[in-house]
N, C-alpha and C positions, 0 to 999 in steps of 0.2 A: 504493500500500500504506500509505504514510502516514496521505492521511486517514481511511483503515480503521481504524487502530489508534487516530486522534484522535478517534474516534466512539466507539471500544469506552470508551477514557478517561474520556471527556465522562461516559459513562452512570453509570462507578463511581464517578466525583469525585461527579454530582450524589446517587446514592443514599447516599453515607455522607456526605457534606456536607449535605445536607435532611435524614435522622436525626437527625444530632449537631445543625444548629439547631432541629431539633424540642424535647431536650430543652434546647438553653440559650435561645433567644430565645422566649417562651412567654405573649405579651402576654395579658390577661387577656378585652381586646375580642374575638369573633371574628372581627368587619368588619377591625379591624387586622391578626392572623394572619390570613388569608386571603390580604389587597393584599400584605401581607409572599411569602409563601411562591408565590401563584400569580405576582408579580413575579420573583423568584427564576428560578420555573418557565419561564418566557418567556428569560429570562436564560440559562439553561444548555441550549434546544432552540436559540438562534433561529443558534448555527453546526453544528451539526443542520442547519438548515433552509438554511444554508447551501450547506454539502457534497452535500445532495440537489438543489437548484435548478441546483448549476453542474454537475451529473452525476459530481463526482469519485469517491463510491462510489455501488453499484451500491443501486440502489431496493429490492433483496429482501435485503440486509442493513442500511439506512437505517429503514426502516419498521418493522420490529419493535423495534429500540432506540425510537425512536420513541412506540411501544405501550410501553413498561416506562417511560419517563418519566411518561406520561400516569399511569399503574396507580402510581407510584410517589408521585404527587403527590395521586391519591387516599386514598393508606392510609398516608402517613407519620404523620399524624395518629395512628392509632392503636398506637404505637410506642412514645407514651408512656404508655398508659393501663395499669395494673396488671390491671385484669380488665375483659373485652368491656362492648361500649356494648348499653343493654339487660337490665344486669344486676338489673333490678328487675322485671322482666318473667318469666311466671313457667316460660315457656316458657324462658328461658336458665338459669336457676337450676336445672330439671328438665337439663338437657344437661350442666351442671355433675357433677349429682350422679350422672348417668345413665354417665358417665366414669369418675368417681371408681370405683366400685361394678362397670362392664365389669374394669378395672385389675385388682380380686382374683378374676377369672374369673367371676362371677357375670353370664353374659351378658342372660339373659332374664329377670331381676326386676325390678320397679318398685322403684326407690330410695327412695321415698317410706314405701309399706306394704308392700315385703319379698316380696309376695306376683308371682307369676309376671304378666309384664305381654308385651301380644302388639308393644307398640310398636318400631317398628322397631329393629335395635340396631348395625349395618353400622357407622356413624358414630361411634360412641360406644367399638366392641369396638375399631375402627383407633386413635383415639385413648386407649383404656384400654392398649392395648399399647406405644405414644409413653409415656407417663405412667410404663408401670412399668419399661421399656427402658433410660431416663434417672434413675429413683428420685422423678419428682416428685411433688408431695405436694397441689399444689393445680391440680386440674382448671380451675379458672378463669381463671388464668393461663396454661395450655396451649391451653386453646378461646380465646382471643384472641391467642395466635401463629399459631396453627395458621390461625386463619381471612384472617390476614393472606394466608397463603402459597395460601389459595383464592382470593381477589383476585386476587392475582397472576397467577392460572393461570386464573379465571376470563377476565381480559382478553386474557393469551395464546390462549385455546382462539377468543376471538371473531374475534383476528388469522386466527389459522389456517383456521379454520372460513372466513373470508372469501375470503381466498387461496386457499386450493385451488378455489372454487368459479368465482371471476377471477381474480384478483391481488394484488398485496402491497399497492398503492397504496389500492384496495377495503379489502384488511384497516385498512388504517391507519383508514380514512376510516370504519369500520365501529365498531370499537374510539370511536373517538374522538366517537360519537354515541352510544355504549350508553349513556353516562349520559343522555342526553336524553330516555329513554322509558325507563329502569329507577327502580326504586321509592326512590327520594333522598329527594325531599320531606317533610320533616318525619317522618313513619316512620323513616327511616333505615332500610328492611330488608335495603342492600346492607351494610352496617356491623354488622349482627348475624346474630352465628355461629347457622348452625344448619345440622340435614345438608342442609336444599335446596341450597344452593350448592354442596355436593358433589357432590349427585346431580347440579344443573345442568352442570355442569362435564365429569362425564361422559357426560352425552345429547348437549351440544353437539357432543364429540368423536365420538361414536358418529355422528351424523349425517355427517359429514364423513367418518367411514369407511366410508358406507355410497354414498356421494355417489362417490369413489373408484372403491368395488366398482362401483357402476351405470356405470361410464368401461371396465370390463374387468379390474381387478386383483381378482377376485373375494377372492383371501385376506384380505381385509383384512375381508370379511365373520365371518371368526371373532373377531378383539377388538372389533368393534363391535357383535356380540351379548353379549359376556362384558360391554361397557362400560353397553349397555342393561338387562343382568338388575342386573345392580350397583346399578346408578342405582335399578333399582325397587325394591330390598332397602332401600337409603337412604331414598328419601324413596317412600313407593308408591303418590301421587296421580300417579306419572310411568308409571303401569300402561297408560293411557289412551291415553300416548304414544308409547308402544312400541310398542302394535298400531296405531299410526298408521303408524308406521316400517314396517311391516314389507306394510300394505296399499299403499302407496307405493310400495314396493318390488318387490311382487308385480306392478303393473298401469305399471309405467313402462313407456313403448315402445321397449324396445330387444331388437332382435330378435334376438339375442346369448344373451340372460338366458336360463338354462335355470329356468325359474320352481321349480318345486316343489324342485328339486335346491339351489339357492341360496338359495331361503326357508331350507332346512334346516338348510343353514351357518349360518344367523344363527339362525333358531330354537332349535338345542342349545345351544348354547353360551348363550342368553341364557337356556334355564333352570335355569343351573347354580348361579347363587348364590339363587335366589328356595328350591329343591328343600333347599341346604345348611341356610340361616336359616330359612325358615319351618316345612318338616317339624319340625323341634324344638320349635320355638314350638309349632307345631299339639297336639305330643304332650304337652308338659307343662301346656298350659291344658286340654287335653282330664284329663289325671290330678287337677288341680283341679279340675276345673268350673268355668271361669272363662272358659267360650265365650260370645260376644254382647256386643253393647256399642249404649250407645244414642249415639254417639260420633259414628260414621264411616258412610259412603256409605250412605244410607238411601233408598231409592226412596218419593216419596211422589204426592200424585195430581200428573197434567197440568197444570203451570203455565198461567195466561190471558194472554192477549196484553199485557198491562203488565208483566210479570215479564219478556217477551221485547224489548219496546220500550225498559226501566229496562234491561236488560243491554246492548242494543247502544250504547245513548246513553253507556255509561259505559265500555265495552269499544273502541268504533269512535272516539270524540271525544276520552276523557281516556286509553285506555289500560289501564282496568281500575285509574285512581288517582282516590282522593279528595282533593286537595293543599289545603290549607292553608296561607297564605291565598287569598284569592279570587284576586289576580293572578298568582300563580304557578300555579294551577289552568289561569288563560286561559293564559298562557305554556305550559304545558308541554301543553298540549290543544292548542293552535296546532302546537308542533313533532311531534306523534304524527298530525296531519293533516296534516300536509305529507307526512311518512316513507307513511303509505298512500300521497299522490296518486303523489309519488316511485317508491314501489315496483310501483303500477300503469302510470305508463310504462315505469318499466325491465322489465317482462314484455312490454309491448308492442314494445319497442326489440328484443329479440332477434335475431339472422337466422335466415332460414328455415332454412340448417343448426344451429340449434340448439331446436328444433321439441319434440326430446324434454326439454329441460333446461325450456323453457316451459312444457311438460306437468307435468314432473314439479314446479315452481313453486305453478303451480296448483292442483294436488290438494294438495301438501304445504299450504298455505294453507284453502282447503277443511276438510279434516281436523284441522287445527288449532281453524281455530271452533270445530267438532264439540265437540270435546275440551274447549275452555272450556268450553260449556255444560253438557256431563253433568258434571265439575268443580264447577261453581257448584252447579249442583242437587241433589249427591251431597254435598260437601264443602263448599262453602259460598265466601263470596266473599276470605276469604282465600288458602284454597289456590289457586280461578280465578284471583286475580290474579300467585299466585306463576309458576302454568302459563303464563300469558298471556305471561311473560318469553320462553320456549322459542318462541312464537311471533313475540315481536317482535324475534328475533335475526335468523331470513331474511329480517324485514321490512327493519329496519334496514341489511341487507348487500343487498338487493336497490335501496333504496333510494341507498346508495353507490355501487352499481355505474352507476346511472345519474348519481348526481351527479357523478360522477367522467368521465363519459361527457361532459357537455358542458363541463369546464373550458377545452377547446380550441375551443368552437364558440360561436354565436351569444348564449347566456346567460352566459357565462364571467360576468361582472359579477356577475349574481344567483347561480350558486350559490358564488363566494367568498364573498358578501356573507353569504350562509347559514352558510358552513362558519366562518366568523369569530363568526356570532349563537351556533352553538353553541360556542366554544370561550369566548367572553366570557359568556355569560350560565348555560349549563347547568354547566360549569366550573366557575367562581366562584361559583354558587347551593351546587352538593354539596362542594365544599369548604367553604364557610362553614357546608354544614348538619353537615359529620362535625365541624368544627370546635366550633361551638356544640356537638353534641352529648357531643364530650369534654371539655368543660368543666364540664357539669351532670354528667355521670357520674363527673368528680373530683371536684366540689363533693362531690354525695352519699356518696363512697366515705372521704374523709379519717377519717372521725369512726371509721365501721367499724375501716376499717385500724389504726387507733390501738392502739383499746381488745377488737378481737376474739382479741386472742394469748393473753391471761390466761385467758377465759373456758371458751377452746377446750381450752387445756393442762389446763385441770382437767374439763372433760366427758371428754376420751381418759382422762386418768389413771384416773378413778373410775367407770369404764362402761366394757363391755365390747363388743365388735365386734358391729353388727349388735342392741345394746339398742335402745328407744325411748326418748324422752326427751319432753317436754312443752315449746312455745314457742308465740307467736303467729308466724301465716303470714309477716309480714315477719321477724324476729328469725330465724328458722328457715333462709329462704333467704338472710340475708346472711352469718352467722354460720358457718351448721351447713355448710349443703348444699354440697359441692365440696368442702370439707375432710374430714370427718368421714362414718363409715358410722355414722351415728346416724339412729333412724327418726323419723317422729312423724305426728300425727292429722291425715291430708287434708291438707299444707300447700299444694296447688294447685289453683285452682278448685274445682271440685268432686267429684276424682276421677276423673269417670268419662273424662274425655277420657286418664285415665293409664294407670288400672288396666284398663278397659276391662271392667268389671265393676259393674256399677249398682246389685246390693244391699249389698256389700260397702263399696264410694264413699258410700253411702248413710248404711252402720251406723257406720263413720270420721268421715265430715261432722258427723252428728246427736250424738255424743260429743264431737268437737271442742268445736262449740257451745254443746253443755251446760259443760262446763266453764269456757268464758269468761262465759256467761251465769249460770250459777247464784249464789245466797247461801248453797245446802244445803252445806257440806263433808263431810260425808258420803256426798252422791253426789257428788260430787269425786272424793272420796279413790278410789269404790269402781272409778269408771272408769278410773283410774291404775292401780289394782291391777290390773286384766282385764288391761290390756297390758304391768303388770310396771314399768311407770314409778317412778323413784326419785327423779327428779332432776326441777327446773323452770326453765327459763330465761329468764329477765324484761330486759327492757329499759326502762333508768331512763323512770319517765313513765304507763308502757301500763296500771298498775294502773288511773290515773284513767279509763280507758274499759273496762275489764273487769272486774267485780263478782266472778266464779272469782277472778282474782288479785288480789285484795282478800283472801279467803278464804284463799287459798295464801300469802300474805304475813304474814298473823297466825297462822295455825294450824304452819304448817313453819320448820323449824331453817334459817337462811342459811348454806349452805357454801362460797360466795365471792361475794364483792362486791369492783366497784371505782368507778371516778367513774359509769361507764353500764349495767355487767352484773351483777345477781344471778344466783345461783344457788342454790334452794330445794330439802333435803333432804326429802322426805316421811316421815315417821313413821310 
């Protein structure tokens, strides 16, 4: 019982002792922080690894502490960072504001142009209810706690997911590869908040309760259709995968299954939050006019056979990653072909009483491809690559289960050799990369932090909830967006990926524009007026590259300035 409790111990020393040196030892190298804290890390598992080697606790409560050290030494790093990695990005500043704006009930409008927006809101409504539950005030610091806590539970769901399917040793050894084929490299996509990791987090689990139900314990078919409709309400390139789940499911052989009666189970239940969220959506874009978008899932002709050979070369080899630079591309394309060879002997390794779990391996795999491909082709190679994750999690557990299978037998040698490659180099690579990456997103964020209190406290005083206001697209998302329900002209791409509405994206864009481009102040002025604009907000500098606020700076009264923000009263 001892070394029970010296294991629970071990896990809470090392998470509040690696926070607290998070924010006091803070070298500025990332190579340094890294050797620092992944040394540490080694340091406070390896009597862990102890107490598991001599067998004094039991392996199915060793291995998951185990998994929370690992998850822990990935995300300390961002513990100390005031708002998520990525915040320049303009997909996280939309998530910001998209929160911000859920918070005063306004579930289904685009935070940007006010106007009803079809994009998904599940994520944003959970976390608008956190935000006003607690009085917070800035969404951006909420979506980078919050997303912390989907780490966390992303790496638990991988443990579990594994385990139920073999065992805890598999979880461990599963968990402990995800970083070796999830998207780290230089992207960082595991490190910035957005709903997929939600959603991921709950298909993962929904698979495993479905993996359950296919054993006999059918009930468990009802939360893992409510976990699936969820998932697709969050992020809904996961549409694809659901009806993958569910033909799986339907064609497993297990002579048990009453087919149509247990689809059923899993089918209501999983269209109960898609019928809640979208009917509303549907009705209020429908009372707009604001159906169609030139955005999302567009059927176009029949790809040719280089479209199918570029996809598999980059989906089968790297992963579905483009890594930079070149040797960590060969590196991490190396380890994503081994996990296939890997995970095609351990289908082959099965025993013949496990015949239907092979089967249902196979299609589940099958099906998957599938699902990349109309993905790629519908949505484009960001989303595929997001999907391809949901894919390379049975890889990666199927993979373990084999690696794990001959630690006792004739390669014992080679796959420690392996299981140490990933712990030394996939490890230390995405720790150095979250690392580096919180550096440049504190570098950039100092100046903001400073000087954005003043500016902000006089746009809320002097502007009324839900006005518009006039900024350039950076100034707007660092400033405005997550704090403030202030609108303004197209601040994201081009709209239509938001509004989901192409003339409207269109008529917003094309004013924008004008106003930075113009010398007329007169049509200036007159664009400002259409949308009621009173106020201008300038960041010390950006006159020299926009001829409009040239204009706006000699023609309008300054109603605050400090060392970096104007504010320009229009007349």
């Amino acid at each position: 019982m001892r070394p029970t409790f010296a294991a629970f111990g071990i896990l809470v020393i090392y998470a509040v002792s690696n926070i607290y040196l998070e924010h006091i030892v803070n070298p500025y190298d990332p190579l340094l922080k890294t050797a620092f804290f992944f040394g540490y890390f080694i340091l406070c598992i390896s009597p862990l690894l102890y107490f598991w080697l001599k067998r004094k606790i039991r392996e199915g409560f060793i291995a998951p502490i185990l998994v929370l050290c690992l998850a822990i030494l990935y995300i300390s790093a961002l513990t100390t960072l005031p708002v998520p990695i990525g915040r320049d990005s303009p997909d996280i500043a939309f998530h910001a504001a998209k929160v911000l704006y859920s918070s005063t009930g306004h579930f289904f409008n685009d935070p940007i142009t006010s106007f009803p927006s079809i994009y998904p809101s599940v994520y944003h409504i959970l976390l608008g209810w956190i935000m006003r539950l607690f009085g917070s005030h800035d969404s951006s610091y909420l979506l980078s706690r919050f997303h912390i806590l989907m780490l966390i539970a992303l790496f638990i769901s991988v443990y579990l997911f594994a385990t139920c399917l073999f065992n805890s040793r598999v979880g461990l050894f599963a968990s402990l590869s995800f970083g070796a084929i999830f998207m780290l490299p230089v992207l960082g996509y595991m490190f910035i908040p957005m709903p997929f990791h939600l959603g991921l987090v709950m298909i993962i689990n929904s698979v495993t309760l479905i993996y359950l139900a296919l054993q006999g314990k059918r009930r468990y078919l009802y939360p893992a259709g409510l976990l699936a409709g969820l998932a697709v309400t969050v992020w809904p390139a996961f549409l694809p995968v659901a009806l993958a789940l569910v033909v799986v499911f339907y064609y497993a052989p297990d002579k048990k299954l009453r087919r149509w009666v247990d689809c059923l189970k899993f089918s209501l239940p999983f269209l109960v939050f898609p019928i809640i969220v979208w009917l509303p959506q549907y009705l209020l874009l429908s009372k707009y006019d604001l159906l169609g978008s030139k955005s999302v899932g567009l059927f176009k002709t029949i790809p040719g056979l280089t479209w199918f050979l570029n996809l598999l070369v980059k989906f089968i080899f790297f992963g579905g990653l483009e890594y930079q630079p070149q040797w960590v591309t060969a590196l991490f394309g190396i380890n994503y072909i081994i996990f296939i060879t890997l995970a095609f002997l351990g289908l082959r390794s099965f025993r013949k009483k496990d015949l239907w779990k092979k089967r249902f391996w196979g299609m589940s795999l099958i099906l998957m491809l599938a699902v990349i491909i109309l993905v790629h082709y519908s949505f484009g190679p960001t989303y595929s690559c997001r999907v391809q994750l949901v894919f390379s999690i049975p890889l990666i557990t199927v993979g373990a289960y084999y690696l794990v299978g001959q630690l006792n037998k004739k390669h014992r040698i080679l796959s420690i050799s392996f299981i140490v490659w990933l712990v030394v180099l996939t490890c230390s690579w995405n720790v150095y990369n979250v690392n580096k990456l919180v550096q440049e997103t504190k570098d950039g964020y100092e100046m903001w932090e400073k000087y954005c209190p003043g500016a902000l406290q006089f746009i809320q005083s002097n502007t009324a909830y839900a006005d518009y206001i006039f900024a350039t697209k950076e100034t707007y998302r660092f400033v405005v967006l997550g704090k403030l329900l202030r609108f303004n002209l197209v601040a994201h791409r081009d709209g239509t990926y938001y509004s989901l509405n192409p003339g409207l994206s269109e008529k917003m864009l094309n004013h924008y524009n004008a106003i930075l481009s113009s010398n007329d102040f007169g049509l200036i002025k007159k664009i400002l007026n259409h949308y009621g604009i009173r106020y201008i907000l300038i960041h010390k500098g950006e006159e020299a590259s926009y001829p409009g606020l040239r204009q706006l700076l000699e023609n309008c009264r300054p109603a605050y300035q400090d060392d970096v923000f104007t504010v320009l009263e229009l007349k």
